[in-house]
C-alpha positions as CSV (number, residue, x, y, z in Angstrom):
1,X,-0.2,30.7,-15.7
2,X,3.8,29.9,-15.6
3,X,5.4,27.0,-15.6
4,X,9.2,28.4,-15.6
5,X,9.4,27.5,-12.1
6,X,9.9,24.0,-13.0
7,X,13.4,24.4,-14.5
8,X,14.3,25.5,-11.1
9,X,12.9,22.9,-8.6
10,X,12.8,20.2,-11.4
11,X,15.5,17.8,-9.2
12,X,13.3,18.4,-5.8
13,X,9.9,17.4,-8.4
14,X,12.4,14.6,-9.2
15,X,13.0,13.6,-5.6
16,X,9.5,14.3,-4.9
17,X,8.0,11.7,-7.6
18,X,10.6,8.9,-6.4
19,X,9.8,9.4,-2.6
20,X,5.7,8.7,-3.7
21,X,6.5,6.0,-5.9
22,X,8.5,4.7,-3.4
23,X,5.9,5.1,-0.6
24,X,3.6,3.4,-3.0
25,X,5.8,0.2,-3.8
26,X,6.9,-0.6,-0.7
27,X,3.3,-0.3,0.8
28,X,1.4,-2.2,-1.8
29,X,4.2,-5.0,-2.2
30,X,4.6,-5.6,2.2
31,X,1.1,-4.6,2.7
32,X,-0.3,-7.9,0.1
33,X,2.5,-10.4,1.7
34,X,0.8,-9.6,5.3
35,X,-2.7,-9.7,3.3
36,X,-2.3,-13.1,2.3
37,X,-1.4,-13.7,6.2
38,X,-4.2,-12.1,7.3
39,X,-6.9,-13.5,4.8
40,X,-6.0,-17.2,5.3
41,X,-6.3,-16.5,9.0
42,X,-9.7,-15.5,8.8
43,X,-10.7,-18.5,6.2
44,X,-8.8,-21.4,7.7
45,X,-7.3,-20.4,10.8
46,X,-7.8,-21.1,14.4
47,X,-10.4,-18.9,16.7
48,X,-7.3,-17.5,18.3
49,X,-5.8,-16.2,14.5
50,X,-9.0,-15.4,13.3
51,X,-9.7,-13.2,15.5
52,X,-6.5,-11.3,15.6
53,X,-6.8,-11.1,11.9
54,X,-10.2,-9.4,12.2
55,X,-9.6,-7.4,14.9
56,X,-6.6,-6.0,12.9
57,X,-8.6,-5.7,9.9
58,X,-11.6,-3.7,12.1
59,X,-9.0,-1.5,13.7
60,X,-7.3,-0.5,10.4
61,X,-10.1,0.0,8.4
62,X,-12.2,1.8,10.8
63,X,-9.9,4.3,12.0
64,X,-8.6,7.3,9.4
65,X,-5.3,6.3,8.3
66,X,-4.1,9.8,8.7
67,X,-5.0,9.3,12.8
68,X,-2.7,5.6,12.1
69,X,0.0,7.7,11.0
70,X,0.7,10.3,13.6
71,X,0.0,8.0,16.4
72,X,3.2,5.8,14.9
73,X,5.0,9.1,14.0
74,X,4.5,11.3,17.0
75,X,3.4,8.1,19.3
76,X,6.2,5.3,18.9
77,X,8.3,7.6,17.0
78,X,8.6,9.7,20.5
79,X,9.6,6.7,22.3
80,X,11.9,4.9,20.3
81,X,14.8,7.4,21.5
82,X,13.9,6.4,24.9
83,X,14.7,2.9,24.2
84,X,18.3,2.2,25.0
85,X,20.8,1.9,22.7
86,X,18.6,2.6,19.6
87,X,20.1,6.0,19.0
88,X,23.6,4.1,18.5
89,X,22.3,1.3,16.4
90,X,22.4,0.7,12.9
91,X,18.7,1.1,12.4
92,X,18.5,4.5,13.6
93,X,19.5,6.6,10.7
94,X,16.3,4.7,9.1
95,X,13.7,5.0,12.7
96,X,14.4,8.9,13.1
97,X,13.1,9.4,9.0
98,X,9.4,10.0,9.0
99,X,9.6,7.9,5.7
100,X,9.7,4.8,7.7
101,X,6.7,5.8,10.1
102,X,4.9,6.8,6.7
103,X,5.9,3.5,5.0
104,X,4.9,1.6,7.7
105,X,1.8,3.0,8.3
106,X,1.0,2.6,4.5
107,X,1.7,-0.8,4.6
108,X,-0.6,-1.8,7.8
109,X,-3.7,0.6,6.5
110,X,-3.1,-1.1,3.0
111,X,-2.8,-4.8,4.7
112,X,-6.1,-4.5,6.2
113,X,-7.8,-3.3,3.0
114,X,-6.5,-6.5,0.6
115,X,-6.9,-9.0,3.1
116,X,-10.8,-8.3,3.3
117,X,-10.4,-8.2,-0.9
118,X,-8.5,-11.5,-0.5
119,X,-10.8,-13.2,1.6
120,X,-13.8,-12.6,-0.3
121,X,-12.1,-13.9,-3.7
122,X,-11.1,-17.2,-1.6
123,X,-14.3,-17.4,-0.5
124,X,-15.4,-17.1,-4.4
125,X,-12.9,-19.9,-5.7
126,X,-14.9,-22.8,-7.1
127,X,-15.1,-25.5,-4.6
128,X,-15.1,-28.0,-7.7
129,X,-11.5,-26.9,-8.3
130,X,-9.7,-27.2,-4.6
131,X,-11.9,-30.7,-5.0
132,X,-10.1,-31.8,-8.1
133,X,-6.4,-30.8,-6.5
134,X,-7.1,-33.1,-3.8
135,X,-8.2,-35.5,-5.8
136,X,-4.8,-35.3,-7.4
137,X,-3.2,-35.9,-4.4
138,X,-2.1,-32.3,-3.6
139,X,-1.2,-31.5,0.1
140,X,-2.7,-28.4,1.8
141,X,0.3,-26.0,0.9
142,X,0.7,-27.7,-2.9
143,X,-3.0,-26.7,-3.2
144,X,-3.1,-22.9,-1.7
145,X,0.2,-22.5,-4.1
146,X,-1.1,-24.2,-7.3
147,X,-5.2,-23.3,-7.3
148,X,-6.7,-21.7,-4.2
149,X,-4.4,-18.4,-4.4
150,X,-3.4,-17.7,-7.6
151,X,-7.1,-18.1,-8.5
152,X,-7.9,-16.0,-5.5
153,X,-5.7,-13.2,-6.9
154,X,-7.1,-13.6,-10.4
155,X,-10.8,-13.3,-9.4
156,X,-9.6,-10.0,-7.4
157,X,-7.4,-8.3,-9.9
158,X,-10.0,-5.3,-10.7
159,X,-10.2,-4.6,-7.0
160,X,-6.2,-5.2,-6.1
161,X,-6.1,-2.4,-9.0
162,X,-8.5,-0.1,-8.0
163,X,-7.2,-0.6,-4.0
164,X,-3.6,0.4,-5.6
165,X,-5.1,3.5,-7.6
166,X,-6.5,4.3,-3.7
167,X,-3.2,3.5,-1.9
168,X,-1.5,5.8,-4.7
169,X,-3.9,9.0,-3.6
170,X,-3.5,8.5,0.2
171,X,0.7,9.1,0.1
172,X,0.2,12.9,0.6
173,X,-0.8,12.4,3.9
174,X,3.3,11.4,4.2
175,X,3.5,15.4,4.1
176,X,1.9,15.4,7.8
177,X,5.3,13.9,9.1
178,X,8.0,15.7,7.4
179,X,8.3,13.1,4.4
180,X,9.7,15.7,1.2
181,X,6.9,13.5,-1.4
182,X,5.5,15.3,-4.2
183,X,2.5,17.0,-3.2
184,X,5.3,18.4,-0.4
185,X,7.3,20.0,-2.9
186,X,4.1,21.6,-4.7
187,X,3.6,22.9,-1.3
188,X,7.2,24.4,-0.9
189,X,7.5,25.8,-4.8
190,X,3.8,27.9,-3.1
191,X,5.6,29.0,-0.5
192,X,8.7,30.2,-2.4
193,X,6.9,31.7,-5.8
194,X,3.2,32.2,-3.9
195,X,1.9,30.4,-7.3
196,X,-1.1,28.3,-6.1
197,X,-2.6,26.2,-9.1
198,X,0.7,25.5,-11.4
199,X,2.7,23.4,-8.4
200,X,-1.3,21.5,-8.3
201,X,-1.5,21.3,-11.5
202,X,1.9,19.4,-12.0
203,X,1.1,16.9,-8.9
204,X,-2.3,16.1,-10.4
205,X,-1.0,15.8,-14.4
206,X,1.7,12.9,-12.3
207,X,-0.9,11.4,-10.5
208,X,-2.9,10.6,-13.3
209,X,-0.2,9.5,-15.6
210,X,0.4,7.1,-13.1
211,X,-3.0,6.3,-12.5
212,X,-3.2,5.4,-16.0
213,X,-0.2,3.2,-16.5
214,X,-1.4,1.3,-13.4
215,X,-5.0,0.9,-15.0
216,X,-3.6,0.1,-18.2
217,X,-1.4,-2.9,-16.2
218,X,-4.1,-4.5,-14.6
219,X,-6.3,-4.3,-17.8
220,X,-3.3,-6.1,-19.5
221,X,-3.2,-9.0,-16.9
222,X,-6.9,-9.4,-17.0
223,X,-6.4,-10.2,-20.7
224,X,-3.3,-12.3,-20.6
225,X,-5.1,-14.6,-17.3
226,X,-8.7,-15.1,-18.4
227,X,-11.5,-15.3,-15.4
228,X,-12.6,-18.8,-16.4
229,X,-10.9,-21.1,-18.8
């Protein structure tokens, strides 16, 4: 095996690495905001909002998120130009990038997944607890703020780590639509050296060193917020 490639295509690894990570932030950060939307809908919203929220949370979790992708990419993506004006806007430098219709994507898929994690650990919080905030006094939002949610999220934290270890390994799917991530470059140093296993190698040795740090962050939280005190 050689690895002398890599002084050669180390700024496209560079870019690479940074378009995953990116991929991976912006995903996981949008995707738990609309979570929290979605999961309170289900628990304490109306029949209208509950069920949009499930039948969002259905829909994205039982159909492949590689399917969700090109129908955005090759679906709405194909239409947009149509739409006039959009080609002289400001936002179209950003809608004609397949990064955006992979980001996006990403973010719904991952939405769907946390807000069923989310629901489940608001379902689990103590009722003795949102009890006691009432009895305080504490209006509805000073009580989802102060106990119901960040207790939520603290009861869910191995499964909000695992889903982000999950949401890491599905971003080189953003290959399919032209997005230049990581595993995309592996694929290009194949095609211009025809070595197979090195470019592989050098993905999976930076998805696991990743994996790891993101392990090792949870793990540390855990500690630092213990489950019952």
């Amino acid at each position: 095996m050689t690895f002398s490639w890599i002084s050669a295509y180390w700024p496209l690894l560079l870019t690479g690495a940074w378009q995953t990570l990116a991929l991976l932030v912006i995903s996981v950060t949008f995707g738990f905001v609309i979570a929290i939307g979605l999961a309170f809908a289900q628990i304490s919203g109306g029949p209208v909002s509950r069920s949009l929220a499930r039948g969002y949370c259905t829909f994205f979790r039982g159909t492949p998120l590689l399917i969700q992708l090109w129908l955005l990419y090759y679906g709405v993506g194909s239409l947009l130009p149509m739409i006039p004006g959009i080609r002289q806007s400001l936002l179209w430098p950003i809608l004609r990038e397949g990064f955006f219709f992979a980001a996006l994507s990403f973010t719904l898929n991952y939405a769907a997944y946390e807000a069923e994690v989310l629901r489940g650990a608001l379902l689990a919080v103590p009722k003795g607890e949102l009890e006691a905030g009432r009895a305080f006094g504490m209006r509805p939002l000073t009580l989802t703020r102060r106990i119901w949610l960040p207790r939520a999220i603290r009861i869910a934290l191995p499964t909000i780590g695992g889903e982000i270890v999950m949401q890491l390994k599905a971003t080189p799917l953003a290959f399919t639509v032209t997005v230049m991530d990581l595993y995309a470059v592996a694929t290009k140093v194949r095609q211009d050296t025809l070595l197979v296993y090195e470019p592989l190698i050098v993905v999976t040795a930076f998805y696991l060193i990743i994996t790891a740090i993101i392990a090792r962050a949870f793990r540390f939280l855990e500690a630092q917020v213990p489950l019952r005190r």
